[in-house]
C-alpha positions in Angstrom: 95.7 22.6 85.5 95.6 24.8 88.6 95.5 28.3 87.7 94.6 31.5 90.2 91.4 32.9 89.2 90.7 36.5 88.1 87.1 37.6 88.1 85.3 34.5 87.1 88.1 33.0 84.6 91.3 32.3 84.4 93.8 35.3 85.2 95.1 35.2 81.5 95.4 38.5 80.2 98.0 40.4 77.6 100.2 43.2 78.1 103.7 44.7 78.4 106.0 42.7 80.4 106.8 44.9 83.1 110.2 43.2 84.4 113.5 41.6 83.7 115.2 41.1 80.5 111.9 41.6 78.3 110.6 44.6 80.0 108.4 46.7 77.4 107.8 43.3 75.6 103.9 43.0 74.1 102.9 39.5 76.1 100.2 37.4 77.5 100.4 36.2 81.0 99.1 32.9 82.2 99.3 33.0 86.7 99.0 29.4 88.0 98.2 28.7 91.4 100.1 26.7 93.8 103.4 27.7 95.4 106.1 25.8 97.1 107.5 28.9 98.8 105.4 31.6 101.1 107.1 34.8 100.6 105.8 37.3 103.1 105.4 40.4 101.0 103.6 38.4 97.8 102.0 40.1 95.7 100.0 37.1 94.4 99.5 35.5 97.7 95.9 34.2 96.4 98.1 31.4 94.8 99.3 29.9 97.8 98.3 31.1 101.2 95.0 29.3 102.0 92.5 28.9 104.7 94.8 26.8 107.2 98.1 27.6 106.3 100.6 29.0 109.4 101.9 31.2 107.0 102.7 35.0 108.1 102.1 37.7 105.1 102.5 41.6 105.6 99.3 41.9 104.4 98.0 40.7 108.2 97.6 43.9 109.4 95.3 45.2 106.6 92.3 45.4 108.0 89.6 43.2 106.7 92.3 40.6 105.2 92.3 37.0 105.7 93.6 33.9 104.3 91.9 32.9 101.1 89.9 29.9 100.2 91.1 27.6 97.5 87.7 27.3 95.6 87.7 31.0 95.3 90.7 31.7 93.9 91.5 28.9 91.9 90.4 27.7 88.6 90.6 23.9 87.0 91.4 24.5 83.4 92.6 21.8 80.6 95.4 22.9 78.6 93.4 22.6 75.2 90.9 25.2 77.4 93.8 27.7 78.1 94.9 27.6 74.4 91.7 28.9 73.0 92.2 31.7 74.9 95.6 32.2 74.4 95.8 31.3 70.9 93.4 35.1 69.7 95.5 37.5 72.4 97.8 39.7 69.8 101.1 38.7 71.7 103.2 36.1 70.2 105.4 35.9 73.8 103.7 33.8 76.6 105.0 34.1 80.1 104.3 31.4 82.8 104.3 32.4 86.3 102.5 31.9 89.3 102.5 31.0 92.3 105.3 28.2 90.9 104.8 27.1 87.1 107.7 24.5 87.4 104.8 23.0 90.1 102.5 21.9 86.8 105.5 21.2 83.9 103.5 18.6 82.1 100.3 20.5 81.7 102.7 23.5 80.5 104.3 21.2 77.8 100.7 20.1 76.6 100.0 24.0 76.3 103.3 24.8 74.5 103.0 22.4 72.3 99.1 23.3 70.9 100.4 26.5 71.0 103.4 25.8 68.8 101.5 23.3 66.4 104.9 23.3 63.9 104.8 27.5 64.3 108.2 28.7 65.5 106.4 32.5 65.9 105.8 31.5 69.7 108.2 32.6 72.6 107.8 31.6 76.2 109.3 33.2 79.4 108.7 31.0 82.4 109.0 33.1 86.0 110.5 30.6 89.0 111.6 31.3 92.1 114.5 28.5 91.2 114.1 26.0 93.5 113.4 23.4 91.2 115.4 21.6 88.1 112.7 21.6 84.7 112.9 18.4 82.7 114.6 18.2 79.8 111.7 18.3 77.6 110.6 21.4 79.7 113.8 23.4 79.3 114.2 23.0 75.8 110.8 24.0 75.1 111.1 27.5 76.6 112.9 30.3 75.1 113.5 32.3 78.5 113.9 31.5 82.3 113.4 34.5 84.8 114.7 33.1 88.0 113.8 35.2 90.9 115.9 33.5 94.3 114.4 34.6 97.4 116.7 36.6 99.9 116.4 36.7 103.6 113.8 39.4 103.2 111.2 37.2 102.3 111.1 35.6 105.8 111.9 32.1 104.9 114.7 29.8 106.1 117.6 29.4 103.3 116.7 25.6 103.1 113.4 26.5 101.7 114.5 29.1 99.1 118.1 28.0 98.0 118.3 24.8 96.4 122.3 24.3 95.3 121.7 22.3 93.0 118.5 24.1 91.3 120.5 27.2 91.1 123.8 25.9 89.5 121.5 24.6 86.6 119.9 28.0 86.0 123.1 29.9 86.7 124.7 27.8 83.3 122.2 27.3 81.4 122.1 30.4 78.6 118.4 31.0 78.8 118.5 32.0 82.1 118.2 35.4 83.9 118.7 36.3 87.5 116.3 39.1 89.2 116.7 39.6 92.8 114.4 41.9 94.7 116.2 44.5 96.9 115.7 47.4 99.6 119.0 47.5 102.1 122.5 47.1 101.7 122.1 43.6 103.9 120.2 42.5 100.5 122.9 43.3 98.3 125.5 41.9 100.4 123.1 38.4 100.4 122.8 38.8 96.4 127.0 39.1 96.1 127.3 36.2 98.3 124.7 34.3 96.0 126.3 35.5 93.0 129.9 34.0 94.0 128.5 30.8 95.8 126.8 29.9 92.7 129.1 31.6 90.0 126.2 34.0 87.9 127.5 35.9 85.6 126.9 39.7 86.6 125.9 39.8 83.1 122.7 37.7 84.0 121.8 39.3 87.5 119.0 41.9 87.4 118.5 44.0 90.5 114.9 45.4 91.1 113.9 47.8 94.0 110.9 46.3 96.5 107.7 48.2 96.0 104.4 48.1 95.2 103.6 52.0 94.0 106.2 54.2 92.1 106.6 56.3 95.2 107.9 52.7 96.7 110.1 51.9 94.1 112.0 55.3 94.0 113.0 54.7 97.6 115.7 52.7 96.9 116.0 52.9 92.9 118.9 55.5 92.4 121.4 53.4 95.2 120.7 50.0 93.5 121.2 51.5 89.9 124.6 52.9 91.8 125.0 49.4 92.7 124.4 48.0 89.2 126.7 50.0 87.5 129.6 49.2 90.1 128.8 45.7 89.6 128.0 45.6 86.3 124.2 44.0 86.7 121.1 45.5 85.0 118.7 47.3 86.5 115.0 46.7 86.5 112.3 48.8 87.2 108.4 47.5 87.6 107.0 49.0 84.7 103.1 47.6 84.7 103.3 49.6 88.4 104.5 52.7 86.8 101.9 52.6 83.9 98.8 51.0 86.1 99.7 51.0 90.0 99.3 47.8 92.0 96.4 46.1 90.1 95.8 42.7 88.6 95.5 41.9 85.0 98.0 43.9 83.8 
């Protein structure tokens, strides 16, 4: 499997899930690489924008930054590998993100299922930006699915980043959560219009404020917690950058 690399191993590392439905949740993250969308403000845009890629990120006009090179900041790892690390972590909840886990299903199933081993004690979260349909076998082996759509703030065409079909699947299947990223009233206009194109519950619609430092966040947090309660969504903050700022690994 493809996963980004953190330090000289795999980025695999426990802690409380910052976001979403699970928020303050004890859990162990596993960041593949490999993306099928370019988001321009990423935050993990080591898993995806590469030497020769005509992606544009925000982060161009930090000085010093430049595309990254596959070999640096990704990892081969077997499944059997990522188990023994997983396996002694205290958390019992696994969450799969990326870059795009849905990119590497099989390898995932592998995982789940040395993980498992007969044990029901496991839980996995998988994080997708919900352009693609899991497998069968794939859907009923997660518990949770954390579908993040992308809006017109991420820079990319709609035919990139809304699949119909992919998100009608999510939008009725019950283990399925919607979190949209948000910063203007054009977003939650794009979110309502989502929401009714695709019929999500507002029961399953999770709003989060853009940012990357708590001073970011509390920008636009107290208008789209207005707009959550007038809509009846949730509301979720970005804990991890509340506890530990804009860092990796936790």
């Amino acid at each position: 499997m493809k996963l980004a690399k953190l330090n000289d191993g795999p980025e695999i590392f426990h802690t409380l899930q910052g976001e979403g439905v699970s928020a303050g949740l004890p859990a162990t993250f596993i960041r593949a690489s490999r993306c099928n969308l370019h988001c321009r403000w990423c935050d993990t845009d080591y898993t995806w924008n590469f030497e020769g890629t005509p992606w544009k990120h925000d982060f161009d006009t930090r000085p010093g930054y430049a595309k990254h090179r596959k070999e640096d900041v990704t990892i081969e790892i077997s499944p059997e590998a990522i188990a023994d690390v997983v396996r002694p972590l205290p958390p019992r909840r696994v969450v799969l993100t990326g870059g795009e886990p849905l990119l590497q299903e099989s390898g995932w199933l592998e995982l789940i299922g040395l993980l498992r081993d007969g044990s029901e004690a496991w839980a996995f979260e998988v994080e997708t930006n919900g352009t693609r349909i899991p497998s069968d076998a794939f859907a009923e082996a997660v518990d949770q699915f954390n579908v993040s759509p992308k809006l017109a703030n991420s820079g990319m065409d709609p035919s990139l980043r809304l699949v119909p079909g992919a998100l009608e699947y999510f939008a009725a299947s019950p283990k399925a959560w919607f979190k949209f990223v948000a910063a203007s009233p054009d977003d939650l206009r794009e979110i309502d219009e989502l929401a009714e194109r695709f019929r999500i519950r507002p029961e399953r619609i999770l709003l989060m404020p853009e940012g990357r430092t708590g001073a970011e966040l509390d920008r636009h947090a107290a208008e789209l917690a207005e707009a959550c309660v007038a809509r009846g969504w949730r509301f979720s903050d970005r804990l991890h950058v509340r506890l530990w700022g804009d860092r990796r690994g936790v």
